[in-house]
C-alpha positions as CSV (number, residue, x, y, z in Angstrom):
1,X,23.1,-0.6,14.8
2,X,23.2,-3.8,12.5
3,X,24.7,-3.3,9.3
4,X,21.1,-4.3,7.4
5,X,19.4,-1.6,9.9
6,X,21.6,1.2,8.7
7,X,21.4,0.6,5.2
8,X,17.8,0.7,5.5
9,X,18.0,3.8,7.3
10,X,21.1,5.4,5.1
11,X,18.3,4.4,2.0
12,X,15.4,6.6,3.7
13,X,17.5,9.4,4.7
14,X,18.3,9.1,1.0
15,X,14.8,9.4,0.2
16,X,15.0,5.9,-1.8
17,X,12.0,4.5,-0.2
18,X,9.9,7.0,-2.1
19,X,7.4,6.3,-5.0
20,X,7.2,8.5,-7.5
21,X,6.6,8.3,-11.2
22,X,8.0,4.7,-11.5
23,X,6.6,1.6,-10.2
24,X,7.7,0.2,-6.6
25,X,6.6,-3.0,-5.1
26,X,5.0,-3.5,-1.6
27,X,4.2,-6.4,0.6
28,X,1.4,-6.2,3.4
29,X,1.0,-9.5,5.1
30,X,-1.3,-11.1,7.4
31,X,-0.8,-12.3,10.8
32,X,-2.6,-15.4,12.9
33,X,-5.2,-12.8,14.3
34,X,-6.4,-11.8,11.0
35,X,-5.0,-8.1,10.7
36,X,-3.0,-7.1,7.9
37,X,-0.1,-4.9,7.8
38,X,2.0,-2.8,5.3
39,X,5.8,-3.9,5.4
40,X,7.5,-1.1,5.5
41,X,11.3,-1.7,6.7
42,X,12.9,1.5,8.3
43,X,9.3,2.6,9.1
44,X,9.6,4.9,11.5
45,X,6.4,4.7,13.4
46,X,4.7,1.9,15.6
47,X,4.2,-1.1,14.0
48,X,0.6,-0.4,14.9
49,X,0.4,2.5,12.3
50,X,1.2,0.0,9.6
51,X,-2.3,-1.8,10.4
52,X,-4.4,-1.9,7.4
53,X,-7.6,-1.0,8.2
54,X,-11.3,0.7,6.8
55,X,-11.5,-1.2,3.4
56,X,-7.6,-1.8,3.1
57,X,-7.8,-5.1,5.0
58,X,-11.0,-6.4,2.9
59,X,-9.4,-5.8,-0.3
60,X,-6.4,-7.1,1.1
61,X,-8.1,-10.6,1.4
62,X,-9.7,-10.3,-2.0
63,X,-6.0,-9.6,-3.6
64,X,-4.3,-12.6,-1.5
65,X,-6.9,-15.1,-2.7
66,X,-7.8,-16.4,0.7
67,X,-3.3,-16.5,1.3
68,X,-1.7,-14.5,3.8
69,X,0.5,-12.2,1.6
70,X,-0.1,-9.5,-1.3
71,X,2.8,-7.7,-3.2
72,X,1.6,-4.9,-5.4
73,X,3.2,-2.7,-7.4
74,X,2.1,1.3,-7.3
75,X,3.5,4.4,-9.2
76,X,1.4,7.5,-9.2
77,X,1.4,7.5,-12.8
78,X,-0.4,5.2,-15.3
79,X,1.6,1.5,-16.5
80,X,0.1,-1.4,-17.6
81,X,-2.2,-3.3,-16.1
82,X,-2.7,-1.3,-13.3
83,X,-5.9,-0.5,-11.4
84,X,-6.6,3.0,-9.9
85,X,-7.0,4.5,-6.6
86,X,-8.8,8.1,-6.2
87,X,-8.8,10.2,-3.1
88,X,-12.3,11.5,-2.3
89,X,-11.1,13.5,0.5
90,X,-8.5,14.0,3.1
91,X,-9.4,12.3,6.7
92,X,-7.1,12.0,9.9
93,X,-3.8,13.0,7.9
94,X,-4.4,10.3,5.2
95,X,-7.4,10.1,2.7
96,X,-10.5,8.3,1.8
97,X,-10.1,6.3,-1.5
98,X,-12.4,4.6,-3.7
99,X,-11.3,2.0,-6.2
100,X,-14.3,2.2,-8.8
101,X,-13.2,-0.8,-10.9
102,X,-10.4,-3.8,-10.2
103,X,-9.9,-6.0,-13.2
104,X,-12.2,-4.6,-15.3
105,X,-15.0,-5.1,-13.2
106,X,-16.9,-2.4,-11.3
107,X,-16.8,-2.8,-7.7
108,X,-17.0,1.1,-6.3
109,X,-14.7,0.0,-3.3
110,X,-13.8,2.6,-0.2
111,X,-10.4,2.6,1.2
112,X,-9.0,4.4,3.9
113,X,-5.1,5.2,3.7
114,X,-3.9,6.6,6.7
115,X,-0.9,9.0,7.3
116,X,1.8,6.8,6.6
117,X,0.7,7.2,3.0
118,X,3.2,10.4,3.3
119,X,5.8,8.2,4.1
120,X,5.7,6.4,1.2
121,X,4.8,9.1,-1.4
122,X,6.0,12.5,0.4
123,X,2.1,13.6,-0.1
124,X,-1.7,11.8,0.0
125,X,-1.6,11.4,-4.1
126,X,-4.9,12.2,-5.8
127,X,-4.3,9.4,-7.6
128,X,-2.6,6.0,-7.3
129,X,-2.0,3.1,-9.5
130,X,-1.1,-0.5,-8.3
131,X,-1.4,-4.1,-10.4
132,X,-1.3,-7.4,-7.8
133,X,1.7,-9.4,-7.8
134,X,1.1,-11.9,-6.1
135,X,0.2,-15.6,-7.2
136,X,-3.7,-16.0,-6.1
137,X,-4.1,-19.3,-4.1
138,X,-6.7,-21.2,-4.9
């Protein structure tokens, strides 16, 4: 096992790859075919589970500005500057999500989170909070 491999792993047997009440950043990125996908190193799933999909992807390419990479930050708790995620209801061991406003603006969005959404936060949150990162290309 490489040495960066088993620090990743010694980190999520650690449980360090978890979000909880502070903010953690995340990059998704998109490849030549169009499909965007969570980076998630020490993922222990298919890379095809990371595939954002059902909403994701479209707000995805809203966030990047026409680019190929978003980082956002998400805590399940409030911080500045952050827009919310709600679940509406848990579907196919993830949950349906709406994001009723983004910057202010209304825009009653639906996102689909899938299962690996326990990965990350140990649970499908009722609630989650994220604020874009990344520059917008214009």
């Amino acid at each position: 096992m490489k040495l960066k491999s088993f620090f990743i792993y010694l980190l999520s047997a650690l449980g360090l790859r978890k979000v909880s009440c502070k903010e953690a950043d995340f990059r998704f990125y998109k490849e030549e075919t169009g499909s965007w996908y969570a980076d998630l190193p020490g993922y222990p799933g298919p890379k095809g589970d990371l595939l954002m999909v059902a909403g994701a992807d479209t707000m995805l390419d809203v966030l990047s500005g026409g680019g190929n990479e978003v980082i956002l930050s998400a805590s399940l708790e409030p911080f500045e500057n952050a827009d919310k995620l709600e679940l509406i209801r848990l579907v196919g061991g993830g949950g349906d999500y709406i994001l009723k406003t983004f910057e202010g603006k209304t825009i009653n969005h639906d996102i689909w989170l899938c299962n690996v959404i326990k990965y990350v936060f140990d649970k499908v949150p009722e609630s989650i909070y994220f604020r874009n990162k990344s520059p917008i290309e214009q």
